[in-house]
C-alpha positions as CSV (number, residue, x, y, z in Angstrom):
1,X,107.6,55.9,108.5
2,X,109.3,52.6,109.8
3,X,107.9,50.4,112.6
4,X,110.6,52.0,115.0
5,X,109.2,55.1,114.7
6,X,105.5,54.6,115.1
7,X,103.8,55.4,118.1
8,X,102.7,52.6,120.7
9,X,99.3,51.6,121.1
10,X,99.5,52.8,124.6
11,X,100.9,56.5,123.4
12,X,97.9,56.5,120.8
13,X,95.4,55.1,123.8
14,X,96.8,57.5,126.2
15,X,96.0,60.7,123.7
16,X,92.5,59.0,123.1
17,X,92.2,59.7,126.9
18,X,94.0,63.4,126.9
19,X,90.8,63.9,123.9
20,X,88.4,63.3,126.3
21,X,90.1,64.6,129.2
22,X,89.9,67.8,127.4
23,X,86.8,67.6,125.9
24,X,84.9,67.4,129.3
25,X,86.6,70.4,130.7
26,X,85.5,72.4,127.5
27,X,82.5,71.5,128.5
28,X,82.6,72.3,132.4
29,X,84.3,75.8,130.5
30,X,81.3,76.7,128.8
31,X,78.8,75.8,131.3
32,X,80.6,78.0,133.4
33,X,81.1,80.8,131.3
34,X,80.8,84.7,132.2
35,X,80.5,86.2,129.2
36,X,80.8,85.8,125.3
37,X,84.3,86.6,125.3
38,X,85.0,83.7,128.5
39,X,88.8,83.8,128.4
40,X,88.5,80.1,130.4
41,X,86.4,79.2,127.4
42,X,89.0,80.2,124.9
43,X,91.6,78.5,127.0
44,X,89.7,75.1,127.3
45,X,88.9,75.2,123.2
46,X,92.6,75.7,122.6
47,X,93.0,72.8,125.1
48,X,90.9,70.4,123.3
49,X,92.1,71.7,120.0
50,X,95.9,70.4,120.3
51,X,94.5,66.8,122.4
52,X,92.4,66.0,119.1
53,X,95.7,66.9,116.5
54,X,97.9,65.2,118.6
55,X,95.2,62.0,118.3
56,X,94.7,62.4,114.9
57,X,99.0,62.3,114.1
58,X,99.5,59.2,116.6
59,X,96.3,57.5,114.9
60,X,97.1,58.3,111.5
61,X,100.8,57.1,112.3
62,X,99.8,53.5,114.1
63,X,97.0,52.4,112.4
64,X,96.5,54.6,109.1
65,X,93.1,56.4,109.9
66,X,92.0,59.8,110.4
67,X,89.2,60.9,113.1
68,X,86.0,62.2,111.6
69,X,86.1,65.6,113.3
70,X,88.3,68.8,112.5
71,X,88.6,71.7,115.0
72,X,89.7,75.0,113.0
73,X,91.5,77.8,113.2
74,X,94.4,77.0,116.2
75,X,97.4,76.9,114.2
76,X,96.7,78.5,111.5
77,X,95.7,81.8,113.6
78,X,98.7,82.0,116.0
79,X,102.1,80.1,116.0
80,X,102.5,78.5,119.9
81,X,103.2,81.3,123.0
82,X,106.7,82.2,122.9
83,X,106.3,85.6,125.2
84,X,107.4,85.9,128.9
85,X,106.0,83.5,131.3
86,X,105.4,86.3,133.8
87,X,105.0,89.8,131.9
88,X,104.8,92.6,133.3
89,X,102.8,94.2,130.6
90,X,100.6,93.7,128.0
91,X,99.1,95.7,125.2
92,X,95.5,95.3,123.7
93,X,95.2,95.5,120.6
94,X,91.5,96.3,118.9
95,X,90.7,96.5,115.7
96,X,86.2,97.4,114.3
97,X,85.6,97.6,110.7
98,X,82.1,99.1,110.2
99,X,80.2,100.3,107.1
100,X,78.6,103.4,106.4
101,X,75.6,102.6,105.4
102,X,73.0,105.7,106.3
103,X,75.0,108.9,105.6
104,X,72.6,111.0,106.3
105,X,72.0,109.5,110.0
106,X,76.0,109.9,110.8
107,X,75.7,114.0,109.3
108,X,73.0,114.5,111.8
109,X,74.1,113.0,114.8
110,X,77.6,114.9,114.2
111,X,75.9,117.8,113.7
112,X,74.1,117.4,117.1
113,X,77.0,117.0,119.0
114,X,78.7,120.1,117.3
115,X,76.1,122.2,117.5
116,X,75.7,121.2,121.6
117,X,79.2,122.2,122.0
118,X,79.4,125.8,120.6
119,X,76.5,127.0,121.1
120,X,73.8,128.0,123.8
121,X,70.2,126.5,124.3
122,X,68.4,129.0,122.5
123,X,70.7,128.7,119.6
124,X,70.7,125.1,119.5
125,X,67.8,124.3,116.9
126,X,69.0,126.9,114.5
127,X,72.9,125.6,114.8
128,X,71.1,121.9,113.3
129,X,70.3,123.4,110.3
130,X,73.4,124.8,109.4
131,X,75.7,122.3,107.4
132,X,79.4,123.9,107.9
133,X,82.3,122.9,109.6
134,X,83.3,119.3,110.0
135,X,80.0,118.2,110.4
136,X,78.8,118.4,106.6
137,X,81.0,115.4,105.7
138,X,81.4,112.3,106.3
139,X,84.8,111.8,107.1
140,X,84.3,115.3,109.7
141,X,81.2,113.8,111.0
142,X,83.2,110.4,112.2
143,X,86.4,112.3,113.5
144,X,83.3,114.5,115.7
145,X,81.8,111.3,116.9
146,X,84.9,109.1,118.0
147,X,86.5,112.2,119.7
148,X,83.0,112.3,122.0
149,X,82.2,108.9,122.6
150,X,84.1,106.1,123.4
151,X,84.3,103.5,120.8
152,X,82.9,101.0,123.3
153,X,80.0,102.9,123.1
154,X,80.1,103.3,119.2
155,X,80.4,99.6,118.9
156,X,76.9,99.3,121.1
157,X,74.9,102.0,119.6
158,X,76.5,101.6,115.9
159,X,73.5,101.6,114.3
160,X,72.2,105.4,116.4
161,X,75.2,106.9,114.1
162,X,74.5,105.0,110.3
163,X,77.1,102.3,110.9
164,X,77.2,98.4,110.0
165,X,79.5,96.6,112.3
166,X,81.6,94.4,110.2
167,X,84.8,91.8,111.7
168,X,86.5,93.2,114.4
169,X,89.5,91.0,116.7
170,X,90.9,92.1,120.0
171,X,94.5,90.6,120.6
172,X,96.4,90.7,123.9
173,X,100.1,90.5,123.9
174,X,102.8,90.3,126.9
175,X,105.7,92.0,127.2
176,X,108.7,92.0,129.9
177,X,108.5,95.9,130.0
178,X,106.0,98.8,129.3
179,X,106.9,101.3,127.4
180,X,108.0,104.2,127.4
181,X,105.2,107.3,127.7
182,X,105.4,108.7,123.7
183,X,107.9,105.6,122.5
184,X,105.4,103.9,119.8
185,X,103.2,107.3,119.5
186,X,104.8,107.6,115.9
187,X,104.1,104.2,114.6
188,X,101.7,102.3,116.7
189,X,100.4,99.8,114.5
190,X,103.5,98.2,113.2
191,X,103.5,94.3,112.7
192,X,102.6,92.7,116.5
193,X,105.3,89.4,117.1
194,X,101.8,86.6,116.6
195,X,104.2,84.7,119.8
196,X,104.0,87.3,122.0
197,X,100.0,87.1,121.4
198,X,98.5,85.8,124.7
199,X,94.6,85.5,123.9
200,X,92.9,86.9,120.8
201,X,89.2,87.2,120.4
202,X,87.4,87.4,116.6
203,X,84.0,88.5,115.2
204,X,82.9,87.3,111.8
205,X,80.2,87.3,110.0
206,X,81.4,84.0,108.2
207,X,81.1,82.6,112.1
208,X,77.3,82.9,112.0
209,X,75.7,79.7,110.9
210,X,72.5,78.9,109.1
211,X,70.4,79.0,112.7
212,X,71.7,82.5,113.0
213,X,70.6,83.2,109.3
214,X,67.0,82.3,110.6
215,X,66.8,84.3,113.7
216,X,67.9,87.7,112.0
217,X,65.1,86.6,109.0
218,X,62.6,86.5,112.0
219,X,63.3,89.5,113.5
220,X,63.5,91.5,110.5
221,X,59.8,90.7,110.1
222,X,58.9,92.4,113.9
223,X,58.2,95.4,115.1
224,X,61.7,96.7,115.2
225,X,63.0,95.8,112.1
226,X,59.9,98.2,110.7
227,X,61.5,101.2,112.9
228,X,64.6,100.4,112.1
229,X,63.4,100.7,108.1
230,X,61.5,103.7,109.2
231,X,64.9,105.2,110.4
232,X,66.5,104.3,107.1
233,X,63.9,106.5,105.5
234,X,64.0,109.3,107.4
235,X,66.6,112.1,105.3
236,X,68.3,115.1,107.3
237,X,65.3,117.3,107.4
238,X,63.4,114.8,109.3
239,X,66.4,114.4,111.6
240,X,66.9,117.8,112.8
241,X,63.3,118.8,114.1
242,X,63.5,115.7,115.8
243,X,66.8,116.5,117.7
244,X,65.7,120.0,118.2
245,X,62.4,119.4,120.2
246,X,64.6,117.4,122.5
């Protein structure tokens, strides 16, 4: 780069300040936060994200050194906003991986929800015992259980129905117009424009650091970890009689 080029000592000063600037309203973002999913936080780490690159490229440029920090993941998860400055819709866009991981505890539950729909009280404890219909596997037993609860409320009572939550990432996009009723019915999930991506929100395991690591060892070694292993345990015979006295 030749000396015309390189910034000015008062450009590189000024983005010094613009670092700061941004870092204290990170800051004021997250000690005001609502929720773990702040949108003003998101905003504010974005913020403070693009100050520190800019710093880095006009001190790297004037006087050949790099800062000792590095805040991932801005532009290598979404190119810059190029959607409507005032949309008029938006679409939300949600995906939840989960594992399977007790069968047996999905079959029941899918079982009691089947059997509370077709038949009667009386017949209720005898309807658990019977394994037909969509409820005797697995892939039948989750198509019964998202069609009767909201997957809100899967996500919060994943482990009630033998699931593991693994990453899930909600993404909010603009648009100029919303569309028509049945136009994207066929093909809903086709590639998303990343600049039309207002906000996105992701859940990782590879997020969690060590201190995380140390909590979950500590309360797997409480009282509820040991129901939860109880649960594990328990096969589809224990299940039923358990959901029938209810």
């Amino acid at each position: 780069m030749s000396d015309a080029a390189q910034p000015t000592a008062a450009e590189v000063r000024a983005a010094a300040e613009a670092v700061k600037t941004a870092l204290d309203r990170h800051l004021a973002a997250v000690e005001r936060r609502s929720g773990e999913d702040d949108p003003a936080v998101y905003e504010a780490f974005n913020e403070l994200a693009a100050a520190a690159e800019v710093y880095d490229e006009l001190l790297y440029d004037r006087h050949d050194e790099v800062t000792p920090f590095e805040i991932p993941g801005t532009d290598d998860s979404l190119p810059p906003y190029a959607g409507p400055d005032e949309p008029h819709a938006v679409s939300v866009l949600i995906r939840r991986d989960y594992t399977v991981a007790v069968p047996q505890r999905l079959l029941a539950q899918a079982r009691r929800v089947e059997a509370a729909e077709t038949t009667g009280a009386a017949d209720y404890a005898a309807a658990l015992g019977e394994a037909a219909g969509p409820a005797a596997t697995v892939p039948g037993a989750l198509g019964i259980l998202f069609g009767e609860y909201e997957p809100d409320e899967i996500a919060s009572r994943h482990k009630e129905f033998g699931l593991e939550e693994g990453d899930s990432t909600l993404w909010v996009t603009a648009t100029e117009d919303a569309a028509d009723p049945g136009e994207w019915l066929e093909t809903p999930f086709e590639p998303v424009d990343p600049q039309s991506v207002v906000c996105r929100f992701d859940v990782s395991a590879v997020f969690d650091d060590e201190t995380d690591d140390d909590d979950d060892d500590d309360e797997d070694d409480g009282p509820a970890a040991g129901l939860d292993d109880a649960l594990d345990t328990l096969d589809e015979d224990d299940l039923e009689p358990l959901d029938a006295e209810r």
